[in-house]
ModelCIF file with pLDDT and N, C-alpha, C, O atoms, coordinates in Angstrom:
data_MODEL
#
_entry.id   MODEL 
#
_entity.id                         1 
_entity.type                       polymer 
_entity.pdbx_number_of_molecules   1 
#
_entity_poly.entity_id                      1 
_entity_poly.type                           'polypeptide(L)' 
_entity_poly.nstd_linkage                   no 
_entity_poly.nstd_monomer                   no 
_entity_poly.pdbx_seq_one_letter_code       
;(UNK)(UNK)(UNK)(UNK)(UNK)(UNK)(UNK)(UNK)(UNK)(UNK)(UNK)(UNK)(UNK)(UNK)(UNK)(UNK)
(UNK)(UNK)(UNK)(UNK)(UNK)(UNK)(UNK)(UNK)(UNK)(UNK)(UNK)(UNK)(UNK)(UNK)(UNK)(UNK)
(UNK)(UNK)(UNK)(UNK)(UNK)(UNK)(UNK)(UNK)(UNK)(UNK)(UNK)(UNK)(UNK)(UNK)(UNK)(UNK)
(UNK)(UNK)(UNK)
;
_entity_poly.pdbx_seq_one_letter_code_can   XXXXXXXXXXXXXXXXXXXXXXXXXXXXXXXXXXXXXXXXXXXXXXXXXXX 
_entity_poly.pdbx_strand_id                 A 
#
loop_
_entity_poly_seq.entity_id 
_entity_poly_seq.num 
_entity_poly_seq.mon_id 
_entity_poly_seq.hetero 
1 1  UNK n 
1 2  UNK n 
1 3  UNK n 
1 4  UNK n 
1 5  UNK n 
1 6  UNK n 
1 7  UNK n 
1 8  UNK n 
1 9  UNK n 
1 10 UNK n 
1 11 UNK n 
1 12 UNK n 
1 13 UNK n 
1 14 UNK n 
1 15 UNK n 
1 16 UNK n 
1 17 UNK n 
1 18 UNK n 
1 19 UNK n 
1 20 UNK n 
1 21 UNK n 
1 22 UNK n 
1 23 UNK n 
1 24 UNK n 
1 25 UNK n 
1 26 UNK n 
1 27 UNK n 
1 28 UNK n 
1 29 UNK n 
1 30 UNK n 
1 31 UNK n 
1 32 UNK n 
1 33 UNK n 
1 34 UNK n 
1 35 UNK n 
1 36 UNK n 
1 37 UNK n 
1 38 UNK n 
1 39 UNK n 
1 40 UNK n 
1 41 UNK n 
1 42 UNK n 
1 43 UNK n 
1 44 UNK n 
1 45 UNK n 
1 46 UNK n 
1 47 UNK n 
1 48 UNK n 
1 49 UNK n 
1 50 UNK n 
1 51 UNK n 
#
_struct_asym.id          A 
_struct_asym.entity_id   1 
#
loop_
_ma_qa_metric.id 
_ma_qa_metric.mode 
_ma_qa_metric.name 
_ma_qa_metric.software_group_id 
_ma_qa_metric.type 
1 global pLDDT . pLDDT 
2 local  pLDDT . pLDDT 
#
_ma_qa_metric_global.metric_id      1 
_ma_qa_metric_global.metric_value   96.90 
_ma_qa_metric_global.model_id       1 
_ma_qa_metric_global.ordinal_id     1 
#
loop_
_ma_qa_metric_local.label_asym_id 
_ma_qa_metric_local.label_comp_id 
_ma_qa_metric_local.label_seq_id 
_ma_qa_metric_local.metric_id 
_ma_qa_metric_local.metric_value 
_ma_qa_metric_local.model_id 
_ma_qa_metric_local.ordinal_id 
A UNK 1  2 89.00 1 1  
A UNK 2  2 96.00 1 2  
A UNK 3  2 98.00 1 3  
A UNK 4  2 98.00 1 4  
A UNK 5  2 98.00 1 5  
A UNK 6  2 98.00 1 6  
A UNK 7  2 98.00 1 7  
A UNK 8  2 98.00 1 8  
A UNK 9  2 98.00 1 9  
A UNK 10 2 98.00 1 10 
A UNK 11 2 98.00 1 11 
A UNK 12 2 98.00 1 12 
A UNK 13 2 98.00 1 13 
A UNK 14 2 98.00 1 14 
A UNK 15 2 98.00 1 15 
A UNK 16 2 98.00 1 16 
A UNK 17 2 98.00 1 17 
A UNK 18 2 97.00 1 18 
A UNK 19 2 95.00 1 19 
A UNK 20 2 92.00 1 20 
A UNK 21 2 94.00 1 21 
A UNK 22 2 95.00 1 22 
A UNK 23 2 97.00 1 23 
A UNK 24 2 98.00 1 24 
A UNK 25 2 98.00 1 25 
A UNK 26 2 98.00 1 26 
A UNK 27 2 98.00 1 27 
A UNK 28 2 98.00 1 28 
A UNK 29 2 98.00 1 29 
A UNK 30 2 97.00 1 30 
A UNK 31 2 97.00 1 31 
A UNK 32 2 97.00 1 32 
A UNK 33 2 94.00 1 33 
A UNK 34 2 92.00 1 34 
A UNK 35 2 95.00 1 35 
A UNK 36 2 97.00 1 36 
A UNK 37 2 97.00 1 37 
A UNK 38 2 98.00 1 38 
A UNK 39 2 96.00 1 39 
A UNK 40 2 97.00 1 40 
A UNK 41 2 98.00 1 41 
A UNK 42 2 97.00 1 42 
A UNK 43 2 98.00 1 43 
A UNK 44 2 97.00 1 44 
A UNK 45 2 97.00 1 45 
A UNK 46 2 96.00 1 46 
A UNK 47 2 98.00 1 47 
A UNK 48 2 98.00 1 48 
A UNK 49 2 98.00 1 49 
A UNK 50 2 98.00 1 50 
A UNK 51 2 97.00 1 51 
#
loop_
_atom_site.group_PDB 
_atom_site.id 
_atom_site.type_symbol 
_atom_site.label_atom_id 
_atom_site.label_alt_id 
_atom_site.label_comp_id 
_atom_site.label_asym_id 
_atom_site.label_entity_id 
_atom_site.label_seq_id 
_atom_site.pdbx_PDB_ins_code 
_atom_site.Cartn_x 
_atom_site.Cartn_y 
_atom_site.Cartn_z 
_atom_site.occupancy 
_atom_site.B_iso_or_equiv 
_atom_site.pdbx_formal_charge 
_atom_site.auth_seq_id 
_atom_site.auth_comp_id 
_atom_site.auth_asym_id 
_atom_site.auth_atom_id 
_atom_site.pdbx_PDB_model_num 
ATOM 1   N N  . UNK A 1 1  ? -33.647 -66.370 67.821 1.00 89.00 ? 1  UNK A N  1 
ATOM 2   C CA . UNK A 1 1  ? -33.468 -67.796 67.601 1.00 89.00 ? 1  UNK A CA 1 
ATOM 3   C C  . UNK A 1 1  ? -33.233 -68.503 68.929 1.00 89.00 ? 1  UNK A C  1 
ATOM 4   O O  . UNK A 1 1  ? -32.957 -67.866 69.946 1.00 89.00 ? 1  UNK A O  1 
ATOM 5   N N  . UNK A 1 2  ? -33.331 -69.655 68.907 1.00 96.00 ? 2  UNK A N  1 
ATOM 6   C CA . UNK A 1 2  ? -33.580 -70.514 70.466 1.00 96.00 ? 2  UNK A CA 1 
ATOM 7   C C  . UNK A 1 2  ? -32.168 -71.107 70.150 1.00 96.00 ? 2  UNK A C  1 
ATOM 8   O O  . UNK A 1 2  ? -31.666 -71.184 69.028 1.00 96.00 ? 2  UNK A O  1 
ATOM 9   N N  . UNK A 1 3  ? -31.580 -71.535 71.404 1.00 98.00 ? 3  UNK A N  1 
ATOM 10  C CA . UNK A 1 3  ? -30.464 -72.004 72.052 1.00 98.00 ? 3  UNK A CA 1 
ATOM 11  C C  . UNK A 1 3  ? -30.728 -73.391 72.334 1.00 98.00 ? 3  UNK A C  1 
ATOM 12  O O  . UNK A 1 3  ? -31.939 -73.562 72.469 1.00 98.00 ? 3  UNK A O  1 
ATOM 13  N N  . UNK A 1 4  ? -30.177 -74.259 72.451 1.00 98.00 ? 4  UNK A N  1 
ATOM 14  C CA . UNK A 1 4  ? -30.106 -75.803 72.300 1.00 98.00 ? 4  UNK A CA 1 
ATOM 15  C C  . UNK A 1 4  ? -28.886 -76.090 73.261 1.00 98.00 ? 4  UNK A C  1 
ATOM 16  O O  . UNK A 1 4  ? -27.957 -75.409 72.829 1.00 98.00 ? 4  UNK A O  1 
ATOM 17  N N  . UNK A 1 5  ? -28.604 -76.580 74.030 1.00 98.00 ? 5  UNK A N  1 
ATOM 18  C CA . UNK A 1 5  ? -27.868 -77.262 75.222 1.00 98.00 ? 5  UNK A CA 1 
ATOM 19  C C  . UNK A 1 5  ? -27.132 -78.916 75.328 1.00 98.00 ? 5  UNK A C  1 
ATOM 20  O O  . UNK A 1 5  ? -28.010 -79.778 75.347 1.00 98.00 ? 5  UNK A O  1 
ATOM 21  N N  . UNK A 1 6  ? -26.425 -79.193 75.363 1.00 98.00 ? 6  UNK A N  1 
ATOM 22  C CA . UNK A 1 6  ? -25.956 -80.536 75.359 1.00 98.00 ? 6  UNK A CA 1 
ATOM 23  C C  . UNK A 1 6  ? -25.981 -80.874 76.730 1.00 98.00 ? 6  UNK A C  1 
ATOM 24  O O  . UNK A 1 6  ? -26.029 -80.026 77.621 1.00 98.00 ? 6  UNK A O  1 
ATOM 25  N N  . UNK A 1 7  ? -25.941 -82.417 76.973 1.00 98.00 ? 7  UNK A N  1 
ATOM 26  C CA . UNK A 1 7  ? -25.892 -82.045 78.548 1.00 98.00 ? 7  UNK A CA 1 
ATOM 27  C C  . UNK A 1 7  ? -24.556 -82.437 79.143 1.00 98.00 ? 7  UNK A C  1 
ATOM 28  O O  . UNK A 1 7  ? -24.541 -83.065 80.201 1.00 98.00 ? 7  UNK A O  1 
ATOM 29  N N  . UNK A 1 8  ? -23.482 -82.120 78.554 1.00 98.00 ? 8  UNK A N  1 
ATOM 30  C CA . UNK A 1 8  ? -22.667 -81.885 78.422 1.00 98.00 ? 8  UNK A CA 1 
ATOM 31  C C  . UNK A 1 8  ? -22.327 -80.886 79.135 1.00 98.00 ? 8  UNK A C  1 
ATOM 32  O O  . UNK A 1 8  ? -21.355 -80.915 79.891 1.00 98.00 ? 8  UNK A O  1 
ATOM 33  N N  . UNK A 1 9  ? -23.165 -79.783 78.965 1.00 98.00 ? 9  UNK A N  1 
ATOM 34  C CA . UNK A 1 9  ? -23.086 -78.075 79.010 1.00 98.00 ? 9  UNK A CA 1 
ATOM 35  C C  . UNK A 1 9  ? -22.455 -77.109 78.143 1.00 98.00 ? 9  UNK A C  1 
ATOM 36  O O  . UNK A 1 9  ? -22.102 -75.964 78.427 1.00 98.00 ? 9  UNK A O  1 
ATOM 37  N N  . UNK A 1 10 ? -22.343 -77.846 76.834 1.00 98.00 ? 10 UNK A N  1 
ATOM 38  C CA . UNK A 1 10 ? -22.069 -76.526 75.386 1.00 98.00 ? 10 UNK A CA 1 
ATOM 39  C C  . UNK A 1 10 ? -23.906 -76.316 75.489 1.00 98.00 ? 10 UNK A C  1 
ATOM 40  O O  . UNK A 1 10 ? -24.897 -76.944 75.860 1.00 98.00 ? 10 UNK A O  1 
ATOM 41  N N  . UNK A 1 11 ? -23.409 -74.551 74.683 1.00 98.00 ? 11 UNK A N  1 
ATOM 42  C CA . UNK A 1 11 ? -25.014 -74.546 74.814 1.00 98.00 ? 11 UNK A CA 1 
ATOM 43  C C  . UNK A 1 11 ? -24.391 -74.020 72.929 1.00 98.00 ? 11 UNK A C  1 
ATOM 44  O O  . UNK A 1 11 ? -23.240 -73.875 72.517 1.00 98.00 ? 11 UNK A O  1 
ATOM 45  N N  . UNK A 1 12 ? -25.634 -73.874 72.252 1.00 98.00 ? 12 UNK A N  1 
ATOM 46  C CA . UNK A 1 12 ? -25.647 -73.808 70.552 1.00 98.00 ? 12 UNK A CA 1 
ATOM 47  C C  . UNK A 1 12 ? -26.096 -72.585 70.433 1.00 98.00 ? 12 UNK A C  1 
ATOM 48  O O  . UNK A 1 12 ? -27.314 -72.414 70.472 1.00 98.00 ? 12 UNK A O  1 
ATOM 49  N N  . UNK A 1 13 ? -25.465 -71.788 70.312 1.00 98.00 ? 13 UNK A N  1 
ATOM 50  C CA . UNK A 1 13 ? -25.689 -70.452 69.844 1.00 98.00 ? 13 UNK A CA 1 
ATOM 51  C C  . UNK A 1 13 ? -26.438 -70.123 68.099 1.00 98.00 ? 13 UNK A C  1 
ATOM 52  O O  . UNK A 1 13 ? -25.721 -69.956 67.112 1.00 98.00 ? 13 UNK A O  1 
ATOM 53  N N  . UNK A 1 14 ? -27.151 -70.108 68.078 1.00 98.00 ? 14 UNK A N  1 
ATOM 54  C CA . UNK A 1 14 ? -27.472 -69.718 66.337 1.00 98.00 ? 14 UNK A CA 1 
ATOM 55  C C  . UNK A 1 14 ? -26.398 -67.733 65.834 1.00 98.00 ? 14 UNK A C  1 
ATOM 56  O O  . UNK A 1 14 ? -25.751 -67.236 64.912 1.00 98.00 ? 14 UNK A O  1 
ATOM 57  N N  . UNK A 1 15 ? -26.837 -67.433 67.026 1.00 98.00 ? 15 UNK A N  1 
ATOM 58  C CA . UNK A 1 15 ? -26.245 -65.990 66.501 1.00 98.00 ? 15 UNK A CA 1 
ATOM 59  C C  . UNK A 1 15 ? -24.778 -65.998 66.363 1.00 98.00 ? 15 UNK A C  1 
ATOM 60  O O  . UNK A 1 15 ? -24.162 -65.367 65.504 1.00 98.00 ? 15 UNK A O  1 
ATOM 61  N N  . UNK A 1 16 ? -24.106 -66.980 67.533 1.00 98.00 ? 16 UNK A N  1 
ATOM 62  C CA . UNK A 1 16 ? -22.578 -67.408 66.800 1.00 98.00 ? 16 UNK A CA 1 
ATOM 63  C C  . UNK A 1 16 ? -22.456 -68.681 66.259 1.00 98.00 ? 16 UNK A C  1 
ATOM 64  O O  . UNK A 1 16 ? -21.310 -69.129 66.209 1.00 98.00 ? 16 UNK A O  1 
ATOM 65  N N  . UNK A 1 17 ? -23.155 -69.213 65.938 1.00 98.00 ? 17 UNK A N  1 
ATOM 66  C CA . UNK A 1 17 ? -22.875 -70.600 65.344 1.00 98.00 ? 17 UNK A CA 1 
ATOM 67  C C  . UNK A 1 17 ? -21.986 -71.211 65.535 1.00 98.00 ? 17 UNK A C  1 
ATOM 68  O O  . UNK A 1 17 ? -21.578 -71.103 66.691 1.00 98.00 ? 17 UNK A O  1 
ATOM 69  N N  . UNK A 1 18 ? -21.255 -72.072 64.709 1.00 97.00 ? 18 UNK A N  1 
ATOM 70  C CA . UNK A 1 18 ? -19.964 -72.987 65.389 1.00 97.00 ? 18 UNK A CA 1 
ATOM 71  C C  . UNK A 1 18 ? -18.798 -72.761 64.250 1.00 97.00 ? 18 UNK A C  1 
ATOM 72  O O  . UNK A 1 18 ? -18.630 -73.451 63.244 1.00 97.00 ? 18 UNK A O  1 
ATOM 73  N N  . UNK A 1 19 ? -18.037 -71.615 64.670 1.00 95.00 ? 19 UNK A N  1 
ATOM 74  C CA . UNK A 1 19 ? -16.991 -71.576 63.724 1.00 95.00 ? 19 UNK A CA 1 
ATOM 75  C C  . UNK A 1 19 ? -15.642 -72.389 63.413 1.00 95.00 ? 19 UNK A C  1 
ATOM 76  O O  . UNK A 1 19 ? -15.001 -72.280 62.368 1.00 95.00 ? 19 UNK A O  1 
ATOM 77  N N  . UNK A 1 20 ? -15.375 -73.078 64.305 1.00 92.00 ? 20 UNK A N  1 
ATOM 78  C CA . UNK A 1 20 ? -14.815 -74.308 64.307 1.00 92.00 ? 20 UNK A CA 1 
ATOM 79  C C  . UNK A 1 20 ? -14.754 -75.443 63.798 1.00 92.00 ? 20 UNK A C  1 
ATOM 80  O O  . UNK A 1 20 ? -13.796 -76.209 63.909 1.00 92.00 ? 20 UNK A O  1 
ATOM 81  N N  . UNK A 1 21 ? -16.245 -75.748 62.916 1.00 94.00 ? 21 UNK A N  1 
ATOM 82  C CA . UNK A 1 21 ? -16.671 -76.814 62.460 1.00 94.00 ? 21 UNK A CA 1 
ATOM 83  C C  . UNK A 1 21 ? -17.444 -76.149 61.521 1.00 94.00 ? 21 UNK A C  1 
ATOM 84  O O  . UNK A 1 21 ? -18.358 -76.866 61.113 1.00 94.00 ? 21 UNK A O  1 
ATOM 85  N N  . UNK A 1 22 ? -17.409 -74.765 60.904 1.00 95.00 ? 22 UNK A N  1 
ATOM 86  C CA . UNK A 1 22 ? -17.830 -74.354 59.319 1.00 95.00 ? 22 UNK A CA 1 
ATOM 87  C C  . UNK A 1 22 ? -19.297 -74.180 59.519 1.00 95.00 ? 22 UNK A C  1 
ATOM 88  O O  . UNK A 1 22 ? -20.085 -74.112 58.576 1.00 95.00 ? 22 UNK A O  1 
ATOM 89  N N  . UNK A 1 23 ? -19.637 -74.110 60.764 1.00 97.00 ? 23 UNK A N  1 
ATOM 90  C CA . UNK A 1 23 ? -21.384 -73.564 60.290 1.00 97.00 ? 23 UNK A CA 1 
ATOM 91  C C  . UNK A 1 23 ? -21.191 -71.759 61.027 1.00 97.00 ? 23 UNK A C  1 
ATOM 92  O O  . UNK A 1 23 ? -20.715 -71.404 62.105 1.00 97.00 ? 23 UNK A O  1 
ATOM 93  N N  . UNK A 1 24 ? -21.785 -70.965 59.907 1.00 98.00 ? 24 UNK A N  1 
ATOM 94  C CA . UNK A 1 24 ? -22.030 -70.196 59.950 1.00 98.00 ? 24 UNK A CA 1 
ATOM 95  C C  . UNK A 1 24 ? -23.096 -69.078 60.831 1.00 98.00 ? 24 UNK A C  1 
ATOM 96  O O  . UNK A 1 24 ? -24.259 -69.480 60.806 1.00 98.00 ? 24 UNK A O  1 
ATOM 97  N N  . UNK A 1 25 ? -22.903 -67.746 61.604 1.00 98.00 ? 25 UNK A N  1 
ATOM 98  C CA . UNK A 1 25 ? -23.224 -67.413 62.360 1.00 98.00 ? 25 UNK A CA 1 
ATOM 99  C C  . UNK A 1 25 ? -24.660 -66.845 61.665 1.00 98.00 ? 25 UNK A C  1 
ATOM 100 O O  . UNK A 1 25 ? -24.865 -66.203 60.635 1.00 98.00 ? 25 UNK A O  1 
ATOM 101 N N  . UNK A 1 26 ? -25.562 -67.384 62.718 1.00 98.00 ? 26 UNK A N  1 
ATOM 102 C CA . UNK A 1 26 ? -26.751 -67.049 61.916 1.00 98.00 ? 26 UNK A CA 1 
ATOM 103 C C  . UNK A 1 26 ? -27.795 -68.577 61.499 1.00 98.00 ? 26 UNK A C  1 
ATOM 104 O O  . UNK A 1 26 ? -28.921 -68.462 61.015 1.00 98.00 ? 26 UNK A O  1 
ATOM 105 N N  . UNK A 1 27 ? -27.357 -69.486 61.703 1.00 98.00 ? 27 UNK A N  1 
ATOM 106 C CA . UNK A 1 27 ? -27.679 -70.996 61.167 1.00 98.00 ? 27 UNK A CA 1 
ATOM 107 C C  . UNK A 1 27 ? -28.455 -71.290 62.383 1.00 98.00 ? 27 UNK A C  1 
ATOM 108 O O  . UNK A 1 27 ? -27.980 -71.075 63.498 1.00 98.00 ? 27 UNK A O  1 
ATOM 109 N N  . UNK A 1 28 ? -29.693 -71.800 62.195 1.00 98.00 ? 28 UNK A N  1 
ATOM 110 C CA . UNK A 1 28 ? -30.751 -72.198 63.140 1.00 98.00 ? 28 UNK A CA 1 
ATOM 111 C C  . UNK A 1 28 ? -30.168 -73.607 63.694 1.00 98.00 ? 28 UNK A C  1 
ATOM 112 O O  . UNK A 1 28 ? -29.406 -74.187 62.922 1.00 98.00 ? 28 UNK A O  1 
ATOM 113 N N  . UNK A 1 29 ? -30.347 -74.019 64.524 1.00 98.00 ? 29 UNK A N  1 
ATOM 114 C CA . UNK A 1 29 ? -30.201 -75.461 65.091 1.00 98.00 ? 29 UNK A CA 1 
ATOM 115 C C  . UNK A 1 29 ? -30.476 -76.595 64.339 1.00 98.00 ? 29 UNK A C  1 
ATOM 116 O O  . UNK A 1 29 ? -29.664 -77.462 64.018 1.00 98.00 ? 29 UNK A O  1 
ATOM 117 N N  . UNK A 1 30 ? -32.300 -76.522 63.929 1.00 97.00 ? 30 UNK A N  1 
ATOM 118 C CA . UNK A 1 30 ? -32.531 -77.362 62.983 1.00 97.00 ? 30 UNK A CA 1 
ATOM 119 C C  . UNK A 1 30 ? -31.770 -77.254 61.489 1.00 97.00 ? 30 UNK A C  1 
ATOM 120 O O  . UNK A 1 30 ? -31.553 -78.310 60.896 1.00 97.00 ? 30 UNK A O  1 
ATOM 121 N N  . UNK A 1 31 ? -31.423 -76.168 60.969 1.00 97.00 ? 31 UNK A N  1 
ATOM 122 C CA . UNK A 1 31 ? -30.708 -76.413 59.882 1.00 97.00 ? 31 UNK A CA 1 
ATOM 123 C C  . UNK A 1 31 ? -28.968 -76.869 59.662 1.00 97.00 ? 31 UNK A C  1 
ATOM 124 O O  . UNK A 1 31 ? -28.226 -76.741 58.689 1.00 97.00 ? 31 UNK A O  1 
ATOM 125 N N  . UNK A 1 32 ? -28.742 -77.445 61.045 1.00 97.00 ? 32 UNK A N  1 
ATOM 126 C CA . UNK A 1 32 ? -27.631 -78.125 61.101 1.00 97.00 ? 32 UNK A CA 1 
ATOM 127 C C  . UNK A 1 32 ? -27.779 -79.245 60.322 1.00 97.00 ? 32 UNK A C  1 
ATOM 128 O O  . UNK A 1 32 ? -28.852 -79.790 60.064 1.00 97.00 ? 32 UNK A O  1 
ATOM 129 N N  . UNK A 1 33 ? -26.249 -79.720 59.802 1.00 94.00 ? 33 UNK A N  1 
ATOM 130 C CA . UNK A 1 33 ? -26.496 -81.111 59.104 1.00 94.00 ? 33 UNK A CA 1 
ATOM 131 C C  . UNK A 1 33 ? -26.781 -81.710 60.133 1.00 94.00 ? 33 UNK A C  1 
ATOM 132 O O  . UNK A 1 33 ? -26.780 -81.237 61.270 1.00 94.00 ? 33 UNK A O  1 
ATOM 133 N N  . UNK A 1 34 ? -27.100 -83.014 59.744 1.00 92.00 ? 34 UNK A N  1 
ATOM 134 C CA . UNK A 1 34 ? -27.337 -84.229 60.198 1.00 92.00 ? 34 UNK A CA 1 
ATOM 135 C C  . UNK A 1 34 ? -25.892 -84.622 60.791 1.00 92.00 ? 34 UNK A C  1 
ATOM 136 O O  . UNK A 1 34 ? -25.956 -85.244 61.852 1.00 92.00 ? 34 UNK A O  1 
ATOM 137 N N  . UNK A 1 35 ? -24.830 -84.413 60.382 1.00 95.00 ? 35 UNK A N  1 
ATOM 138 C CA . UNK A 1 35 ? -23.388 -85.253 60.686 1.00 95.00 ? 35 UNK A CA 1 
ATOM 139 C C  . UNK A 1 35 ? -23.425 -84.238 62.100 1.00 95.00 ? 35 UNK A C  1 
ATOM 140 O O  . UNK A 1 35 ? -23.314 -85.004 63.057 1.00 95.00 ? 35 UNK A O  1 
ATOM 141 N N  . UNK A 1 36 ? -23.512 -83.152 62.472 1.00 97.00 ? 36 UNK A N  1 
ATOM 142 C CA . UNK A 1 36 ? -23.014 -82.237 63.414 1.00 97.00 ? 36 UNK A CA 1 
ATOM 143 C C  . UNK A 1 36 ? -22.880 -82.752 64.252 1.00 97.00 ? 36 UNK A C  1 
ATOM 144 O O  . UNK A 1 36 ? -23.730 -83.641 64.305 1.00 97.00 ? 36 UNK A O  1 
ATOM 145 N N  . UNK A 1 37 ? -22.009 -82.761 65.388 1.00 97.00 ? 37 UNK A N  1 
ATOM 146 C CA . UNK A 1 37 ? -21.930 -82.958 66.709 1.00 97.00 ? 37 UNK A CA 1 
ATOM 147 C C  . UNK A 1 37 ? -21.316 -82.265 67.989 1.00 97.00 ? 37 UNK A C  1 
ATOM 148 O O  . UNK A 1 37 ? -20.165 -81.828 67.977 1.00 97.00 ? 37 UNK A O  1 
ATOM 149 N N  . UNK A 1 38 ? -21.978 -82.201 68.874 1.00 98.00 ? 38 UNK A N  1 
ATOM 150 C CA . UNK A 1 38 ? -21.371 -81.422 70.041 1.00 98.00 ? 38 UNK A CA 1 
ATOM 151 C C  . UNK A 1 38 ? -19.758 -81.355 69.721 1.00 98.00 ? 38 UNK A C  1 
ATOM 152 O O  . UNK A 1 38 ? -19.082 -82.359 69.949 1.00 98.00 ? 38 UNK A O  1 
ATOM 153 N N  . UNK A 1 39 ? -19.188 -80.249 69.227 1.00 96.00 ? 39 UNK A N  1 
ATOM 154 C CA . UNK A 1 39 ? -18.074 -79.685 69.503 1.00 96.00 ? 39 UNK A CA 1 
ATOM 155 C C  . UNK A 1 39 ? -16.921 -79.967 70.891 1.00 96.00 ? 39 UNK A C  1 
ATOM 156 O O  . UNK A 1 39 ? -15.694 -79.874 70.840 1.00 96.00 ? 39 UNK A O  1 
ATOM 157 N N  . UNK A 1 40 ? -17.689 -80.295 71.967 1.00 97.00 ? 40 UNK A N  1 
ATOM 158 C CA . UNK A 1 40 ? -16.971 -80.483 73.280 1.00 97.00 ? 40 UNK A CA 1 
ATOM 159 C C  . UNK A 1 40 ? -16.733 -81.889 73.396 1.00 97.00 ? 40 UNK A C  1 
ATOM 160 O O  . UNK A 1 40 ? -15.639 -82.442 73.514 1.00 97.00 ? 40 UNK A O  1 
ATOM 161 N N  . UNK A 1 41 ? -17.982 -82.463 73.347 1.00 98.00 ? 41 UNK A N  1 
ATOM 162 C CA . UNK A 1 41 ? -17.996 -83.863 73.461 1.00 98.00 ? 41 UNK A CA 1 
ATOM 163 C C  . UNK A 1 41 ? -18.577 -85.236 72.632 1.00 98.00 ? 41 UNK A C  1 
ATOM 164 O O  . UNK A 1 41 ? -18.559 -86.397 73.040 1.00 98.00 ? 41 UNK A O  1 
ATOM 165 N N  . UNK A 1 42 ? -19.031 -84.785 71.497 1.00 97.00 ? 42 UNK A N  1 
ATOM 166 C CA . UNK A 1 42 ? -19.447 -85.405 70.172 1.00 97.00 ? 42 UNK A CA 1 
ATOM 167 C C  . UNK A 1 42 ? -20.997 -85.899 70.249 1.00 97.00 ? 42 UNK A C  1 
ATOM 168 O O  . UNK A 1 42 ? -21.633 -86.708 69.575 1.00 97.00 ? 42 UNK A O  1 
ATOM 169 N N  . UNK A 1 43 ? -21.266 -85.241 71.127 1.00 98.00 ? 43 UNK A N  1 
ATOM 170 C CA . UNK A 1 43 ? -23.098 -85.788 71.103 1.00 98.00 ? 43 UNK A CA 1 
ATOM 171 C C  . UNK A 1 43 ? -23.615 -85.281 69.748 1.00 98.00 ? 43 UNK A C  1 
ATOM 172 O O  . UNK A 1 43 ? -23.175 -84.304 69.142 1.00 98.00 ? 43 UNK A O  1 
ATOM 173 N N  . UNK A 1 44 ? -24.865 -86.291 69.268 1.00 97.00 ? 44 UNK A N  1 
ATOM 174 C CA . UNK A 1 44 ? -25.743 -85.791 68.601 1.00 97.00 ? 44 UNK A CA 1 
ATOM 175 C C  . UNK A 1 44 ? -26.542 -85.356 68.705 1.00 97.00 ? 44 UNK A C  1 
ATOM 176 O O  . UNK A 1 44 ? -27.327 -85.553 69.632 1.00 97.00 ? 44 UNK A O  1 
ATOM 177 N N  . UNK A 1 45 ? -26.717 -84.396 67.588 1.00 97.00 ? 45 UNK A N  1 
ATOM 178 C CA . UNK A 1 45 ? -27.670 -83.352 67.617 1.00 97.00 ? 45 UNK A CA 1 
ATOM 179 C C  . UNK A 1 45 ? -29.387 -83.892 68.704 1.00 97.00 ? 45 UNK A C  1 
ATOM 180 O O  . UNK A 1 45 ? -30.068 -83.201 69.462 1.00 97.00 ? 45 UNK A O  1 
ATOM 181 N N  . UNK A 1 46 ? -29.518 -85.177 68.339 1.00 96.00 ? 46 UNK A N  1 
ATOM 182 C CA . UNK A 1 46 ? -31.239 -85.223 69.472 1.00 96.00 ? 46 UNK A CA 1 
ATOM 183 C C  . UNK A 1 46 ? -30.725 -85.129 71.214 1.00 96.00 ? 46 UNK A C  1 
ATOM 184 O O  . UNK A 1 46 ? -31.406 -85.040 72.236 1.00 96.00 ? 46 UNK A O  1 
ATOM 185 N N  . UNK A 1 47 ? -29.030 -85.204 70.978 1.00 98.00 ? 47 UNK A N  1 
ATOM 186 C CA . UNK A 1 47 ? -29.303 -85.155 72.713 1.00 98.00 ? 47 UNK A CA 1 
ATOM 187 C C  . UNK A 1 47 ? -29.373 -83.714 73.318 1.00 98.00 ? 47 UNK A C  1 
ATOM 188 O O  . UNK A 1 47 ? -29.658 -83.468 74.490 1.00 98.00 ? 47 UNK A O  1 
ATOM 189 N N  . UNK A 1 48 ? -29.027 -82.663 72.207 1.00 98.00 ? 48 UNK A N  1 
ATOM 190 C CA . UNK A 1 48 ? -29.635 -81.204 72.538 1.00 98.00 ? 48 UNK A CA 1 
ATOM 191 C C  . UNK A 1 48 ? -31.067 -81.210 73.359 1.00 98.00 ? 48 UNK A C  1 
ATOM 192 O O  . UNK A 1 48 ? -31.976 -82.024 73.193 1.00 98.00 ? 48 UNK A O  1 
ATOM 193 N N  . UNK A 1 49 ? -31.047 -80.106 74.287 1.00 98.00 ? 49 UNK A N  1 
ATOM 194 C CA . UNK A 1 49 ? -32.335 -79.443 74.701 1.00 98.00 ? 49 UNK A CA 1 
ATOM 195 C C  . UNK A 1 49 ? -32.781 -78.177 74.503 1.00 98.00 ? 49 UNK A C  1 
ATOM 196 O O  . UNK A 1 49 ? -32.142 -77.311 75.099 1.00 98.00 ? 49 UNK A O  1 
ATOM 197 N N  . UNK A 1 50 ? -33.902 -77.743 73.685 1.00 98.00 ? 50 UNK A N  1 
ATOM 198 C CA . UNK A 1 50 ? -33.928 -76.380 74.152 1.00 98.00 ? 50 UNK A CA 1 
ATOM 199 C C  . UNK A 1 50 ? -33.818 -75.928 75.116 1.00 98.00 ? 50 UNK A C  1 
ATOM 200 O O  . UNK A 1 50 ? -34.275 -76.559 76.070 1.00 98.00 ? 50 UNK A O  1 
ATOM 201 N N  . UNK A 1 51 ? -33.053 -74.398 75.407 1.00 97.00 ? 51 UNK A N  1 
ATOM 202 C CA . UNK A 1 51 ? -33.292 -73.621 76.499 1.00 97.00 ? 51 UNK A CA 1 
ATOM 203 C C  . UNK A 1 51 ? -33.646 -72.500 76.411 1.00 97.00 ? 51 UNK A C  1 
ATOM 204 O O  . UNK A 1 51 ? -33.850 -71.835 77.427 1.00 97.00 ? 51 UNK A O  1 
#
């Protein structure tokens, strides 16, 4: 699975997902809700980049 980056510098792990905020390890990027937001600094999900 691909990694997604804020530019921030959280990067989005799918294989650990975000346990902090209830998404589960294993959850693709795109199948994040819509509400999600950078954990560090509250960006939304389009200001991700793949990396």
């Amino acid at each position: 699975m691909k990694k997604y980056e804020c530019p921030c510098g959280y990067v989005y792990d799918p294989a650990a997902g975000d346990h902090e905020n209830g998404v589960a390890p294993g959850t693709a990027f795109k199948d994040l809700q819509g509400d999600w937001v950078c954990p560090l600094c509250g960006a939304n999900k389009d200001a991700f980049e793949e990396v």
